[in-house]
C-alpha positions as CSV (number, residue, x, y, z in Angstrom):
1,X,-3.9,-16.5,14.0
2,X,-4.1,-14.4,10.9
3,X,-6.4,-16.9,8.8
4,X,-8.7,-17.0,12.3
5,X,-8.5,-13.0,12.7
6,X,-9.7,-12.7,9.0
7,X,-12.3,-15.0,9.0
8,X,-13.9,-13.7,11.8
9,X,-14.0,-10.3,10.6
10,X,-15.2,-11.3,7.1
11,X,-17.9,-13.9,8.5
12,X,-18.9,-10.4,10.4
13,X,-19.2,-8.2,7.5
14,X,-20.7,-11.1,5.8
15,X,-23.7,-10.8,8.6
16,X,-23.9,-7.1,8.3
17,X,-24.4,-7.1,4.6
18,X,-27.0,-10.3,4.6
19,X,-29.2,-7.8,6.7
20,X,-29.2,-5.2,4.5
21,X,-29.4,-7.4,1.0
22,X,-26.9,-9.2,-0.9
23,X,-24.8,-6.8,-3.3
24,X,-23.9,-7.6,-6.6
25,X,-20.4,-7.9,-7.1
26,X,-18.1,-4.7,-7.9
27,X,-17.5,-5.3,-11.8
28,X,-21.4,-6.1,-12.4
29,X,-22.3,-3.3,-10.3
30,X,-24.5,-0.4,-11.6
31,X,-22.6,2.6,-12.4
32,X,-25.0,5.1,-11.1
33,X,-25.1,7.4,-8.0
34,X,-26.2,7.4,-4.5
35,X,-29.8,8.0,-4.0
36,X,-28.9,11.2,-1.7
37,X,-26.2,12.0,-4.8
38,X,-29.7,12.0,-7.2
39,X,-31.6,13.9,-4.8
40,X,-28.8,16.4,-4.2
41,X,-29.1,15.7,-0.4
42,X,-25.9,16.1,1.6
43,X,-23.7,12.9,0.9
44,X,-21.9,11.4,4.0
45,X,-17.8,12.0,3.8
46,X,-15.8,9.5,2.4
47,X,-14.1,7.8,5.2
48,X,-10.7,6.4,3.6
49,X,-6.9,5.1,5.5
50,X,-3.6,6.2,4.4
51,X,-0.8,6.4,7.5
52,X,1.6,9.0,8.3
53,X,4.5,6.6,9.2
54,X,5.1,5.6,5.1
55,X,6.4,8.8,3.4
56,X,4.6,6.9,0.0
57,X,1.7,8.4,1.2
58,X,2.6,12.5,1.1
59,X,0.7,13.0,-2.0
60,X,-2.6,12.5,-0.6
61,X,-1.7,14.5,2.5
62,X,-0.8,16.7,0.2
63,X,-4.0,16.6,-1.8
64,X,-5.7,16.9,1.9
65,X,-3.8,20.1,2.4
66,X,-4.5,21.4,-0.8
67,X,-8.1,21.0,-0.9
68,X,-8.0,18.4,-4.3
69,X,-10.8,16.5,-3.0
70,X,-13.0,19.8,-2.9
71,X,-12.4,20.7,-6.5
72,X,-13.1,17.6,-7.5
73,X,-16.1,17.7,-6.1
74,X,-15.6,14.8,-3.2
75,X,-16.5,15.1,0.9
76,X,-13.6,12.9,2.1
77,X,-12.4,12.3,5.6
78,X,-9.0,11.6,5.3
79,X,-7.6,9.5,8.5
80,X,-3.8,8.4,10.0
81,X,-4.4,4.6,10.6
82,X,-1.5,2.2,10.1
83,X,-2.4,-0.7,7.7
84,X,-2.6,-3.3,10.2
85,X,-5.6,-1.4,11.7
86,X,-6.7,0.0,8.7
87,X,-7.8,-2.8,6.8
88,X,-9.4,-4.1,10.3
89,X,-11.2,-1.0,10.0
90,X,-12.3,-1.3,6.4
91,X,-13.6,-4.8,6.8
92,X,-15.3,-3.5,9.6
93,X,-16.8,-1.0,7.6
94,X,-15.7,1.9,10.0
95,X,-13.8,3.4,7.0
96,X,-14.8,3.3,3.6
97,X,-11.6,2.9,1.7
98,X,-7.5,2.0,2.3
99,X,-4.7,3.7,0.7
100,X,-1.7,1.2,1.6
101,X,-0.2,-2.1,0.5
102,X,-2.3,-5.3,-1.1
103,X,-0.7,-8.0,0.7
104,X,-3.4,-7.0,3.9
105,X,-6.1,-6.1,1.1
106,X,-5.7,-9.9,-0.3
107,X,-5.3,-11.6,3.1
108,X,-8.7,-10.2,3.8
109,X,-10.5,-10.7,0.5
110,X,-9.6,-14.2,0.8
111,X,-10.7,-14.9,4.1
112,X,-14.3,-13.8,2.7
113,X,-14.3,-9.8,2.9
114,X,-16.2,-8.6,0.0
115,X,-13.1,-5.6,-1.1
116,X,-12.9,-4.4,-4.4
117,X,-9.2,-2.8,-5.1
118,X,-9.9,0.1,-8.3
119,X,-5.9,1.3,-7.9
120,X,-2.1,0.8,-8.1
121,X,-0.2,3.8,-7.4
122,X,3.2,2.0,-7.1
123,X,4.1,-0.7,-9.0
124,X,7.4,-0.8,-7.1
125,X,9.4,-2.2,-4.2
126,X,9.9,0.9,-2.3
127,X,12.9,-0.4,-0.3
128,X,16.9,-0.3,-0.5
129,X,18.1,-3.7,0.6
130,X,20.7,-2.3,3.8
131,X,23.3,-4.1,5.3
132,X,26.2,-3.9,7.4
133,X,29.3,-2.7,5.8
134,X,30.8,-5.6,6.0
135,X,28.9,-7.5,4.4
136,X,29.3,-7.2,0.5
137,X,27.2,-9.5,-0.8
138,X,24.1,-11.8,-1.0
139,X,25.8,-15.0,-1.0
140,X,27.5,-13.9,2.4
141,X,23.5,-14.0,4.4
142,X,23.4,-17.6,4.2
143,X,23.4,-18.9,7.3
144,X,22.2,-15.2,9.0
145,X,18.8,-13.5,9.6
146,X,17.2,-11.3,7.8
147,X,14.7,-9.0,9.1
148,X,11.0,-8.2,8.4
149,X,7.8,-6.1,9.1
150,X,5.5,-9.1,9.0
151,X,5.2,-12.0,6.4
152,X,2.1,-10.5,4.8
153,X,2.9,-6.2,4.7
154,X,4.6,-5.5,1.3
155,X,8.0,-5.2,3.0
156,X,7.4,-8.5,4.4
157,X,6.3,-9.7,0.8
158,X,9.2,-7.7,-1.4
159,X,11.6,-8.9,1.2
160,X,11.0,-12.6,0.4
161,X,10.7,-12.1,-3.4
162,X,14.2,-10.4,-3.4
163,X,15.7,-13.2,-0.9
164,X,14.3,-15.4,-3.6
165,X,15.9,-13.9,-6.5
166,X,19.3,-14.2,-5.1
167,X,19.0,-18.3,-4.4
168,X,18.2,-18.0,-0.9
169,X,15.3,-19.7,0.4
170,X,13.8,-18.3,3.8
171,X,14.2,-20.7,6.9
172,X,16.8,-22.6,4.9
173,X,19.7,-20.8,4.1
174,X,18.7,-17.9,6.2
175,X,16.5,-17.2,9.1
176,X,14.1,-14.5,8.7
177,X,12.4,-12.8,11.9
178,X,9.6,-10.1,12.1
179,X,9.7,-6.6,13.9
180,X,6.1,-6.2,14.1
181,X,3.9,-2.9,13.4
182,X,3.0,-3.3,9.7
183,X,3.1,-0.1,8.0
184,X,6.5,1.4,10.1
185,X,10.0,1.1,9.5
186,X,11.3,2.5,12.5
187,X,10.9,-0.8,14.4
188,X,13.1,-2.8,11.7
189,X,15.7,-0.5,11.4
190,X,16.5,-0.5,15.4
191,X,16.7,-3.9,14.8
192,X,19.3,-3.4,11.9
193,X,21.4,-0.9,13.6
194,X,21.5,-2.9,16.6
195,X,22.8,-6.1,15.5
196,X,19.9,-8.1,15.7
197,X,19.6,-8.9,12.3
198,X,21.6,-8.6,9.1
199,X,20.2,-7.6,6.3
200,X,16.4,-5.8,5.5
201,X,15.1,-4.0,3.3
202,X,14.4,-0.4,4.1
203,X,12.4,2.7,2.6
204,X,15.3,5.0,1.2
205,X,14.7,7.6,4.3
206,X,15.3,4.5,6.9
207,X,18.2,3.4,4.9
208,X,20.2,6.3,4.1
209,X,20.4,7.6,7.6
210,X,22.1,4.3,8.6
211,X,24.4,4.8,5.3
212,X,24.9,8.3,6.0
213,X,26.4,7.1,9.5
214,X,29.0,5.0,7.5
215,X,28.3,1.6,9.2
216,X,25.9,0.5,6.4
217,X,26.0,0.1,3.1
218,X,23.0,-0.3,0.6
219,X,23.5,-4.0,-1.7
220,X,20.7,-2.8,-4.3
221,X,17.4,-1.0,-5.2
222,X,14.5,-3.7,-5.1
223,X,12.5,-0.6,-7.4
224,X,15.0,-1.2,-9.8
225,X,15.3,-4.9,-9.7
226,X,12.9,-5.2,-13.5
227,X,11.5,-8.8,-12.1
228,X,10.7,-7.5,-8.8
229,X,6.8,-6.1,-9.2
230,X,4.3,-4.9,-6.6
231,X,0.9,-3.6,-5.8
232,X,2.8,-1.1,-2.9
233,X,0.3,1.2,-2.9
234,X,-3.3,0.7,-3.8
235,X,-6.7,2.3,-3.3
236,X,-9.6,-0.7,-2.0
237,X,-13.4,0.0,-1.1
238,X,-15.6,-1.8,0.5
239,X,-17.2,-3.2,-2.8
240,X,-20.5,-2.7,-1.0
241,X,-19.4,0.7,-1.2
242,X,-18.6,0.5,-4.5
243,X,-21.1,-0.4,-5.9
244,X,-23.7,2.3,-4.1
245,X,-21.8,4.8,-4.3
246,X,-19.9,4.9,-7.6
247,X,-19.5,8.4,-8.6
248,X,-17.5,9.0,-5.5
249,X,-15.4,6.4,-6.1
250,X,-14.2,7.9,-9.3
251,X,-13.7,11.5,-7.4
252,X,-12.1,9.7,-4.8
253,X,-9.5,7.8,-8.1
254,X,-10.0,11.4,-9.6
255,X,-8.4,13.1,-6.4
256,X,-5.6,10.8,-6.1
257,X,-4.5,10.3,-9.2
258,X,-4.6,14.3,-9.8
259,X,-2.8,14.5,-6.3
260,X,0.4,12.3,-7.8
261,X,0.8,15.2,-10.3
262,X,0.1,18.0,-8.1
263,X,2.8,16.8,-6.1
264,X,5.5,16.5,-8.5
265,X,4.6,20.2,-9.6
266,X,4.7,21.9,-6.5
267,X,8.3,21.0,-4.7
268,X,7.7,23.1,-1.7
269,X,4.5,22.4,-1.0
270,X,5.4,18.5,-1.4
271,X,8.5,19.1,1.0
272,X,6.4,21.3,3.5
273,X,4.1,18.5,3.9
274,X,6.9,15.9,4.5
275,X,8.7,18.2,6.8
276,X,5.3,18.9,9.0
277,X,3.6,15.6,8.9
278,X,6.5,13.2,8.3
279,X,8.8,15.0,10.5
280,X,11.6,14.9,7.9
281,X,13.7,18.3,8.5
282,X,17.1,17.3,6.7
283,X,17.2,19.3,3.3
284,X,19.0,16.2,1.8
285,X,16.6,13.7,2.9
286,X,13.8,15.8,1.9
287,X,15.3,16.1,-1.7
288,X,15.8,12.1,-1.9
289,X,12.5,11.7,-0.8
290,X,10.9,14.0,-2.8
291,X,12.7,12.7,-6.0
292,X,11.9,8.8,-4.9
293,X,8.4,9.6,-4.7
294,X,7.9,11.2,-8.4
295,X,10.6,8.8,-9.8
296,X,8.2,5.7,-8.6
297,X,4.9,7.0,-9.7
298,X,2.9,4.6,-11.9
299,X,2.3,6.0,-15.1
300,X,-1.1,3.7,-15.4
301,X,-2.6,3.0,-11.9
302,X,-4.9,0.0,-13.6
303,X,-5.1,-2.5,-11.0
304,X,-3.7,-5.4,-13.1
305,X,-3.2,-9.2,-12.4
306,X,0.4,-9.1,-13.4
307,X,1.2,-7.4,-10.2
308,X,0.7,-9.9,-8.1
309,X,2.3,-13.1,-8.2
310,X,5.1,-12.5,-5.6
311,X,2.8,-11.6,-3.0
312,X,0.2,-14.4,-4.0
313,X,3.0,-16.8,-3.6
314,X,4.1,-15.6,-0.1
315,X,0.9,-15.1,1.2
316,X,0.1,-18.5,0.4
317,X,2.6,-19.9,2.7
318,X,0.8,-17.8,5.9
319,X,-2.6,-18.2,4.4
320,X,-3.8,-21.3,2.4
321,X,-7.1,-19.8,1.6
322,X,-5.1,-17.3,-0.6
323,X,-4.4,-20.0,-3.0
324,X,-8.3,-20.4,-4.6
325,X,-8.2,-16.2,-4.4
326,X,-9.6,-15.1,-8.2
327,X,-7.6,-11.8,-8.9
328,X,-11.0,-11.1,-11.2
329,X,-13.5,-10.9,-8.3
330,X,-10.9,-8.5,-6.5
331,X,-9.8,-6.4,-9.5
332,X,-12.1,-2.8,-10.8
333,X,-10.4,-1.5,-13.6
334,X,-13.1,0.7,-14.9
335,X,-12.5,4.0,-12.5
336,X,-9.0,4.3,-13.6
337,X,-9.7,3.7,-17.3
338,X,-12.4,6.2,-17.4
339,X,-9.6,9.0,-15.7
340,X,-7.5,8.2,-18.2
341,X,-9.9,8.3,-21.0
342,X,-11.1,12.1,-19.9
343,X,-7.4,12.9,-19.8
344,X,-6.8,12.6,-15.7
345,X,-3.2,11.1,-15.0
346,X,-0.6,11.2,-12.6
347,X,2.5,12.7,-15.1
């Protein structure tokens, strides 16, 4: 269903772009501004995705809120869409670009959507692997189930790495189900607290509430775990987009890198935004979270092949196609570079 879903989007965006001319790819692409950009007519907003039910995302409400995509220079329309819809939307070419997780940017890509990905915010698992306090343990899940967002969101993706790690193979030694609604915890931690699984791995603000109410305990960190490495969070264009419209893109990388800083600099602001957006109002939880977030920034945001073999691997299993994927035809390292060279990072 996923490999049809794709396709047909892609072979759609495909059509759109044969009417209009066939683009060069991303890392060929001319780095020069829009025509309207030359002219210095009014350039459209920058449409991009990041959703208000991962708290990994605060720093570019924040920047929102702040008004960091106005001093550096950038229209952008900044929109709360969950990353199952969002990538729909950006293949669709409703929005122009997706902050959220690469396993639904590569899962599109290699069903044929011409996306170009130009950053890695978080090279981490975000996620506390929670269990039951009874359980002590890794060995003690054989035989159990072990619960999911979906297969191909990054908690789906770290969550099989990490079963991996500790000798247990997925559908052999334990079951593993999916919650649904990629891009939300809530669903997955019902499932937790009610019995209906035994094991998942939660963001730290799902997991220490169920610690805090002394029936859970947490087994380890996946962001600690030095073999465990993701593309969590990531900034993808259209690379249609991309390449017409290239100076944006670097205020858009600009913005958000700037943002990452911004937020570790300015506590309350940070915390006034989780508090009114993420609807976090416990002073402890909104220290943890706070701290999480700063303590997981990437210190180089280069989109890099080395991020990616554990969710390559797992989306391989859902979707074959994912297998001939060239991580070159998907990668832009150039925007980031050139932040870094004028002296733009997020520490």
């Amino acid at each position: 269903m996923i490999r049809g879903l794709w396709a047909a989007l892609g072979a759609a965006v495909l059509t759109l772009a044969a009417c209009g001319g066939t683009a060069a790819p991303a890392s060929t692409a001319a780095a020069k501004p829009s025509s309207a950009a030359a002219s210095g007519a009014a350039v459209a907003p920058t449409r991009i995705s990041a959703s208000q039910n991962v708290t990994n995302n605060a720093p570019w409400w924040l920047a929102n809120q702040a008004k960091l995509w106005e001093q550096n220079g950038l229209n952008a329309d900044l929109q709360n869409i969950n990353a199952q819809n969002a990538i729909k939307e950006l293949v669709a070419g409703h929005i122009d670009g997706f902050i959220g997780g690469a396993p639904e940017v590569i899962s599109a890509k290699a069903a044929g959507s011409p996306l170009t990905m130009v950053a890695v915010f978080g090279d981490k698992y975000d996620m506390l692997w929670t269990v039951p306090k009874d359980i002590s343990s890794m060995d003690q899940l054989k035989g159990k189930t072990v619960g999911l967002i979906t297969k191909s969101s990054v908690n789906g993706v770290g969550t099989v790495a990490a079963l991996k790690k500790y000798g247990l193979q997925p559908g052999k030694d334990v079951q593993v189900v999916e919650t649904g609604s990629a891009g939300t915890y809530s669903a997955l931690t019902a499932a937790l607290q009610g019995g209906h699984v035994s094991a998942a791995a939660l963001q730290p603000d799902f997991s220490n509430k169920l610690v805090d109410s002394g029936q859970f305990r947490v087994l380890f960190d996946l962001a600690r775990e030095p073999d465990l490495v993701s593309a969590g969070s990531t900034l993808t264009f259209q690379s249609s987009y991309v390449q017409q419209h290239p100076v944006e893109v670097q205020k858009a990388v600009d913005s958000l890198i700037k943002a990452q800083k911004y937020y570790k600099e300015h506590r309350q602001e940070a915390q006034g935004v989780l508090r009114t957006i993420f609807k976090i109002e416990d002073q402890k939880q909104l220290d943890q979270t706070y701290e999480r977030q700063n303590e997981l920034v990437a210190k180089d945001p280069t989109p890099r092949p080395e991020q990616f073999p554990d969710m390559l691997a797992a989306l391989a299993e859902i979707s074959p196609e994912v297998k001939n994927l060239d991580l070159k035809s998907l990668l832009e390292p150039r925007f980031v570079q050139d932040a870094l060279k004028r002296g733009v990072t997020p520490t």
